[in-house]
C-alpha positions in Angstrom: -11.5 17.5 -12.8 -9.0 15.3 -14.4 -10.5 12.1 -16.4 -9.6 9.6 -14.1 -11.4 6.5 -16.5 -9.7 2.9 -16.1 -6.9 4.9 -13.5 -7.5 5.0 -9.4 -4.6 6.9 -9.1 -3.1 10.3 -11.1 -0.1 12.1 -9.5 0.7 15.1 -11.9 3.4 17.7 -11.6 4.1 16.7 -7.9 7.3 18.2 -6.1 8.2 18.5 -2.5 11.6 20.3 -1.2 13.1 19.7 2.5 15.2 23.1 2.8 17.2 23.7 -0.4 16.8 20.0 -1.2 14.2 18.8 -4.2 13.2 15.3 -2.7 10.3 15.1 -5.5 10.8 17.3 -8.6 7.8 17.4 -10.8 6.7 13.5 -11.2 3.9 12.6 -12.9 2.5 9.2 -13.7 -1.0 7.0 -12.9 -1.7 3.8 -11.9 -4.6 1.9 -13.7 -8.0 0.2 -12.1 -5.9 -3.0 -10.4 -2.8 -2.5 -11.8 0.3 -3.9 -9.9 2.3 -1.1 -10.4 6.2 -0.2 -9.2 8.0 2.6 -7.8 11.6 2.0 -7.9 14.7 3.9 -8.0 18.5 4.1 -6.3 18.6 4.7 -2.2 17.7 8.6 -2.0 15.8 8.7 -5.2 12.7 10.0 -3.4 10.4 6.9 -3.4 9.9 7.0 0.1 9.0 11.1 -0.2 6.7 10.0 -3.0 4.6 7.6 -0.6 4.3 9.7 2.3 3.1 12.3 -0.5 0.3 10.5 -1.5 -0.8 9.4 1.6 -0.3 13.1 3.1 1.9 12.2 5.7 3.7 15.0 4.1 2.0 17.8 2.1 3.3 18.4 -1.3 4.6 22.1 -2.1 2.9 21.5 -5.5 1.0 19.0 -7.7 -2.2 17.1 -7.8 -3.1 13.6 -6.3 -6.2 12.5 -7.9 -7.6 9.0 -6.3 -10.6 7.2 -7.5 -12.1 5.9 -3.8 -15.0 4.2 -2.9 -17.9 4.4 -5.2 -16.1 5.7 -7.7 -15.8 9.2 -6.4 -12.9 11.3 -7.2 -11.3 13.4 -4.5 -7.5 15.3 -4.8 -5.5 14.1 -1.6 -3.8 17.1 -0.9 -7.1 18.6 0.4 -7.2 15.8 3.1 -5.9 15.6 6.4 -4.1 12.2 6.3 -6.5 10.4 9.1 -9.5 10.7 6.1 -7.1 9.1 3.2 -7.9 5.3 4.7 -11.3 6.2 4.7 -11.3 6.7 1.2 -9.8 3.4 0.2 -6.4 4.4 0.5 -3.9 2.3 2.8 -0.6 1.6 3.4 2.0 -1.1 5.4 5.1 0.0 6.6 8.4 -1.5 6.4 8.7 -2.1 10.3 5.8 -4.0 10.6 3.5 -2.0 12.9 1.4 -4.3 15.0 0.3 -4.7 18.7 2.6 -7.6 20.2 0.1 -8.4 23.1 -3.3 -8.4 20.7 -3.7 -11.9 18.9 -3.9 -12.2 15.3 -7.4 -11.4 15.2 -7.6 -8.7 17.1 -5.0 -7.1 15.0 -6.6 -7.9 12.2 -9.9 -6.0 13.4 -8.5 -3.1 14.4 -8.1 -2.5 10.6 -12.0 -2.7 10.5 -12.8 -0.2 12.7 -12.9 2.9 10.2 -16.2 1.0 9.3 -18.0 0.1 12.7 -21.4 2.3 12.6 -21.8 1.1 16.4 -20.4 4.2 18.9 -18.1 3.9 21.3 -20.8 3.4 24.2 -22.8 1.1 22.4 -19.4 -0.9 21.8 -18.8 -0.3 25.5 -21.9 -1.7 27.0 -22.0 -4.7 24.1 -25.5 -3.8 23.0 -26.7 -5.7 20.0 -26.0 -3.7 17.5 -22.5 -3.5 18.5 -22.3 -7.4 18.7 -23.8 -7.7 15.7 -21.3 -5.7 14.0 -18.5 -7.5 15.3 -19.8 -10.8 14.5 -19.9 -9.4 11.1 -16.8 -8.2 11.3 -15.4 -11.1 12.9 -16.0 -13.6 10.2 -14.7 -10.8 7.5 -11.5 -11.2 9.1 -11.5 -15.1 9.2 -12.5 -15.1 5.4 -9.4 -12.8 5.1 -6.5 -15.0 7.4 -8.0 -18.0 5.6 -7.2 -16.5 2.3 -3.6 -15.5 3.6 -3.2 -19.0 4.9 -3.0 -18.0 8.4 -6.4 -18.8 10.1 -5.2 -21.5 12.3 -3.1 -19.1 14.2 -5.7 -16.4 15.3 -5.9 -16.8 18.7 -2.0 -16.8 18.7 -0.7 -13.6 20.3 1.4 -11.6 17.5 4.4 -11.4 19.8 6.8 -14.1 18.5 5.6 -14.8 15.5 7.7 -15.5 13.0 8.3 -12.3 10.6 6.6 -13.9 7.6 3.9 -14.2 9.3 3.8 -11.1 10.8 3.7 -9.6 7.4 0.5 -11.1 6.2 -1.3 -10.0 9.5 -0.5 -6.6 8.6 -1.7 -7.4 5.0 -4.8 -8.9 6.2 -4.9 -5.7 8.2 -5.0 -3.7 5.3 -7.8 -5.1 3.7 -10.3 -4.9 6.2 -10.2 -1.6 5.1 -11.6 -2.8 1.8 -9.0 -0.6 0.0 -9.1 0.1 -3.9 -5.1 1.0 -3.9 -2.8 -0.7 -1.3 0.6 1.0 -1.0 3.7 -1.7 0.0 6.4 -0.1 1.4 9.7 -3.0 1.0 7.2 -5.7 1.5 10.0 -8.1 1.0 12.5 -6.7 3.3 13.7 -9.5 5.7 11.9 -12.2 3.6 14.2 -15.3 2.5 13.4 -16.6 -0.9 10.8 -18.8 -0.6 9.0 -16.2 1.5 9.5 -13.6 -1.5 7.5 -16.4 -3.7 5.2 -16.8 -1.7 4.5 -13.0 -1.0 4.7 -12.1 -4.8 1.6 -15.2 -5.2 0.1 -13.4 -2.3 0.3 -9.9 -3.6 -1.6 -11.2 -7.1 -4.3 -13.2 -5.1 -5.2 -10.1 -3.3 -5.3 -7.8 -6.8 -7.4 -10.8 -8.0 -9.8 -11.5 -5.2 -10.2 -8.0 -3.8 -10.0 -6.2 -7.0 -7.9 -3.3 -5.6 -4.7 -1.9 -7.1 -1.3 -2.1 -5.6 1.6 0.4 -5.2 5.0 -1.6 -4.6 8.6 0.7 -3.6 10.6 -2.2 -3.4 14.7 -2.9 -3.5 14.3 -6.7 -4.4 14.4 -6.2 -8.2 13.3 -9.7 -8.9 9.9 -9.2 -6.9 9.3 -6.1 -9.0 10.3 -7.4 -12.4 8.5 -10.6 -11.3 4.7 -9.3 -10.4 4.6 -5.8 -11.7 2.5 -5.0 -15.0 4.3 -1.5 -14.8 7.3 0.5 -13.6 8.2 4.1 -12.8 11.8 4.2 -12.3 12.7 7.9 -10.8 16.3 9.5 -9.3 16.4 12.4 -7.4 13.3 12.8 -7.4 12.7 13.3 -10.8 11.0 10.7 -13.6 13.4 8.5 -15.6 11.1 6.4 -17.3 7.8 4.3 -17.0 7.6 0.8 -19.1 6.7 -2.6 -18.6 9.3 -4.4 -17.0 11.1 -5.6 -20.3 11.4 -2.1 -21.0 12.7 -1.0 -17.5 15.4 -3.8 -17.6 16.6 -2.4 -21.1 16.3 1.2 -20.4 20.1 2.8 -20.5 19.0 5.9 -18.2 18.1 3.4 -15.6 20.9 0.9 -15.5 22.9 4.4 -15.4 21.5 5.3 -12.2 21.6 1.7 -10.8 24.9 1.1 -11.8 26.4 4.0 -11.6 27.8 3.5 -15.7 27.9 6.6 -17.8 
C-alpha cells in the first residue's frame, strides 16, 4: 500500500490506449489533503481520458489510482465498479450540466444525498418516520448548502430556465451532498462571462474551505487555473510535461511549446 499521508489522491504509472492510440501514457502525479489542484493541457492532450480514468468511467490498461475516502481508508479505484466511486467520496460535474429540468432546485439538490439515505425504498414509499426523519435531515443539509452557494431563495424554482450560472452551482451543491473529500470539475467555467468566472473561482475556495475536500479542475480558461490553483500538471498526448505552482507552469518552455505551438 502506497503512503498516501497529507495526499487523497495518487495516480502512478497510469496509461490507457483506444486502438493503436496512447490517450494516457504513463502519468503519474498526487493531489494533497485540500489541495486545489489543475489538470491542464492542449485540446487532445488526454485530460478528459484522465478524469473518466479516475472515476472508472473507463478502466485503465495499466496504473494505480490510490484515493484516500471516507474515514481515511485507502482503496485503488481500478478495483471498483464506477457506481461505488461516489460512495467513497469521489464525485464529479460534467461540462453539460446534468440536471432534471422539471425537479426544483431542491429536489435536485437531494438527489445528490441519496447514496446516504439508510431508509429503504418502501419505508421511503409509505413515508414512515424514519424515512421523514431522514429527509428532514436531509432537507435542511441541502438549504445550509444553496445558502452557502447563494442560491436559497430560488429552491422551489423549477431548474428549467434558469439562468446557466445558476444552473452550475445547483450541480455544485449537488456534489456536495455527497460530502465528497475530492470534487473533480470538468470546464467549470465553460459558458461563464467574467464576472461569473469570479465569482465561481471565490466559490470554488469557499467550498475547499468550508467543506474541507480537495478539488480536481481540467479547465481551458487559463486565468481561472493560474488564478485559484495551488498546483498544476500540465500533460500533451497523454504524457506528463511538468507539475509546478502556477509561476512555474507560466514559465515552463515545454509548456508554452505545446500551447503555442513554438519550437
Amino acid at each position: 500500500m502506497s503512503n498516501m499521508e497529507n495526499l487523497v489522491l495518487k495516480v502512478d504509472g497510469l496509461s490507457i490506449a483506444f486502438g493503436g492510440l496512447k490517450a494516457v501514457d504513463d502519468l503519474s502525479f498526487d493531489i494533497r489533503d485540500q489541495e486545489i489542484y489543475g489538470l491542464i493541457g492542449p485540446n487532445g492532450a488526454g485530460k478528459t481520458t484522465v478524469f473518466n480514468c479516475i472515476t472508472q468511467f473507463y478502466k485503465p490498461n495499466s496504473g494505480t489510482l490510490m484515493f484516500k475516502g471516507h474515514g481515511d481508508q485507502v482503496t485503488d479505484l481500478t478495483t471498483k465498479p464506477v457506481h461505488d466511486i461516489i460512495k467513497l467520496g469521489l464525485v464529479r460535474t460534467f461540462q453539460n450540466v446534468e440536471l432534471i429540468r422539471e425537479l426544483s432546485i431542491i429536489d435536485n439538490v437531494l438527489i445528490g444525498g441519496h447514496i446516504d439515505f439508510e431508509a429503504n425504498t418502501l419505508s421511503q414509499a409509505l413515508r414512515l418516520p424514519k424515512a421523514r426523519r431522514e429527509e428532514k435531515k436531509y432537507r435542511a443539509e441541502a438549504e445550509k448548502i444553496l445558502q452557502n452557494l447563494g442560491i436559497l431563495d430560488r429552491k422551489d424554482m423549477l431548474v428549467g430556465g434558469q439562468p446557466y450560472g445558476i444552473l452550475k452551482k445547483v450541480e455544485l451543491a449537488r456534489t456536495l451532498m455527497a460530502r465528497p473529500k475530492l470534487i473533480i470539475l470538468d470546464e467549470p467555467a465553460a459558458g461563464l462571462n467574467d464576472s461569473e468566472t469570479l465569482e465561481l473561482a471565490k466559490m470554488i475556495r469557499r467550498i475547499r474551505d468550508e467543506y474541507g475536500c480537495a478539488i480536481l479542475l481540467v479547465e481551458h480558461d487559463m486565468r481561472l487555473v493560474m488564478d485559484i490553483c495551488d498546483r498544476i500538471c500540465a500533460i500533451n498526448f497523454g504524457k506528463l510535461l511538468t507539475i509546478g505552482t502556477p509561476k512555474e507552469i507560466q514559465q515552463n518552455e515545454a509548456v508554452q511549446a505545446a500551447y503555442l505551438g513554438v519550437d
